[in-house]
Residue, then its C-alpha position, 0 to 999 in steps of 0.5 A: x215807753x211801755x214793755x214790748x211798745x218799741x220807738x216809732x215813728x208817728x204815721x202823720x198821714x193817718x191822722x188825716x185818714x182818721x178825720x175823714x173816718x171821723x167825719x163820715x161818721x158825724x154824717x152818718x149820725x146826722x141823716x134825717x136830724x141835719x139839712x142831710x138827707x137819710x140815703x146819704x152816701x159819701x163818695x159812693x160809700x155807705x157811711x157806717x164803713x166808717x166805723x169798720x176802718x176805724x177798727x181796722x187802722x187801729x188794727x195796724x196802728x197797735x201792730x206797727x207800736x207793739x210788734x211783739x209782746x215778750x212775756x206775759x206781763x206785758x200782754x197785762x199791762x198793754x190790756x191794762x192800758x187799753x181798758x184805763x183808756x176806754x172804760x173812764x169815758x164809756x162809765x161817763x157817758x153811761x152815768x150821765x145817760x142814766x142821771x138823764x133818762x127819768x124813765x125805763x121804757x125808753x130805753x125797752x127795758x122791762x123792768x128794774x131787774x132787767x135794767x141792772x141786768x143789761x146795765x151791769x153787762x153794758x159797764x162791762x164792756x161786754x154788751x155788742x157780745x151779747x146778740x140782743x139788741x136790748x144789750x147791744x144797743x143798750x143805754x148809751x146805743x152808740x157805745x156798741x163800738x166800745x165794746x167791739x174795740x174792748x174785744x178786740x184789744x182782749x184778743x190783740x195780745x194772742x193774734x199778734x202772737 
């Protein structure tokens, strides 16, 4: 168990909220692609909430496992975690788009300079910062919530005190 994580017990229900969350996503990517119409709504919700619950049950979920950090070390290593857990993936998914993608306009970038530009900014995590959506929408558009998770993992350590 990590510094300052304290034992807990699992939140079984929430696995069942995250499903739902999940799959309202999954309908709010396939509008107009799938059998579902583009004004789809779910339960009388927009679909995109979906995406504001997931950042706020992972609010509570690092709230209830880490109460408290006790030094400075921990914040490290807690922030350590987080990026090892998301940034593997999203270098993944940036690679493989890339290696897919044979041409630049398509992802409205003007030229090689400004592709590695909006590019290096994106492996940084750091694109939905930037209020441009050729940087927030950039290579892989859906990882714009990457990078707001990525910002709020950074802040997590200092609110929670």
């Amino acid at each position: 168990m990590a510094a300052g994580q304290v034992q807990v017990k699992r939140l079984h229900a929430l696995t069942a909220l995250r499903f739902v969350a999940a799959f309202m996503i999954v309908l709010h990517h396939s509008r107009g692609v799938s059998l579902l119409p583009t004004n789809t709504a779910f339960f009388g919700l927009e679909l995109y909430q979906a995406v504001a619950f997931f950042f706020v049950l992972s609010g509570f979920i690092l709230t209830y496992v880490y109460p408290k950090f006790d030094s400075w070390n921990d914040r490290g290593r807690f922030l350590f975690a987080r990026f090892a857990r998301i940034w593997p993936a999203h270098v993944a998914s940036f690679i493989l788009l890339v290696l897919l993608m044979h041409r630049l306009d398509h992802l409205h970038l003007t030229d090689m300079h400004h592709a590695l530009r909006v590019g290096a900014v994106n492996l940084a995590m750091l694109h939905s910062w930037v209020p441009k959506a050729e940087y927030y929408f950039s290579y892989n558009a859906v990882s714009w919530s990457i990078s707001t998770e990525f910002g709020f993992y950074l802040m997590f350590p200092f609110l929670l005190h």
